[in-house]
N, C-alpha and C positions, 0 to 999 in steps of 0.2 A: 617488859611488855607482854607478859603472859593473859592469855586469853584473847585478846587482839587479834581479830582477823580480817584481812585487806580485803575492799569493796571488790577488787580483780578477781577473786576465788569466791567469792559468792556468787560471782553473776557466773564465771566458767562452772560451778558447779548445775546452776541452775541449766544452763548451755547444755551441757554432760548427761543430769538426770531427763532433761527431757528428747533428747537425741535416744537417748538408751531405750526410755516408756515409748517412744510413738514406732522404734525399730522394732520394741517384744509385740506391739499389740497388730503392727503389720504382720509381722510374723506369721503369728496365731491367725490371720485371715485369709493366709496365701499370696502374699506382698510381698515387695520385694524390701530385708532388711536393711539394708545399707542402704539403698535411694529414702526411706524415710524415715531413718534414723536421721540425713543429712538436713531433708526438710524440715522434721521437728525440731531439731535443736537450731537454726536458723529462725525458725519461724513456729513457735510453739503452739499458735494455735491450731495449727495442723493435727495437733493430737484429739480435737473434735473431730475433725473431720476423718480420721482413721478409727474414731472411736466409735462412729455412728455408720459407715461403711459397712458393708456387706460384704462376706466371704466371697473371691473368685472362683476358688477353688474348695471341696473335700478336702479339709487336716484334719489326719489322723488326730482321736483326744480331743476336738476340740467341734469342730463343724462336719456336719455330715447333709444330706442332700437325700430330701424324702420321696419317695419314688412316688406316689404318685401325684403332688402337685410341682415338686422340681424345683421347692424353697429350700436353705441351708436351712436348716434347724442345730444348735448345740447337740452335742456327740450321745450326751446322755439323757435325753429327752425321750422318754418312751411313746407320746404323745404328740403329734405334730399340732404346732399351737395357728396355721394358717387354713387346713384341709381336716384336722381333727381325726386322722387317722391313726390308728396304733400301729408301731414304728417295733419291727426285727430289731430283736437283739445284735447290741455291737459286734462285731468280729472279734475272736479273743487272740 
């Protein structure tokens, strides 16, 4: 029975991969990992809703916070795409 694989390990993988994607993508917004790693992979469509969500916080690499409208903007945006101001280079 090579090649065969049990409907159980398809659905725990799908379980798996989407617990892991909605815990990176919390991550990277300043979320808390594990509380939505649990959500997502319980309830997958949760990974809209972390996907379309706005940064709490400044992470480093990733979201940064333009000083003078006080939107996240992406780490490497030289340009703030809300206020249109030109944005200091990142901290190295």
């Amino acid at each position: 029975m090579s090649g065969y694989v049990k409907p159980e390990m398809i659905i725990f993988l799908i379980v798996v991969a989407s617990g892991i994607c909605g815990g990176w993508m919390a991550a990277n917004r300043g979320r808390n990992f594990i509380g939505w790693c649990l959500i997502c992979a319980l309830l997958p469509v949760f990974l809209l809703v972390i996907y379309f969500s706005r940064p709490l916080c400044q992470v480093e690499g990733k979201f940064k916070l333009c000083p003078k409208c006080r939107e996240y903007i992406r780490w490497n945006e030289t340009v703030c795409r809300y206020c249109k101001q030109v944005q200091p280079p990142p901290p190295e």
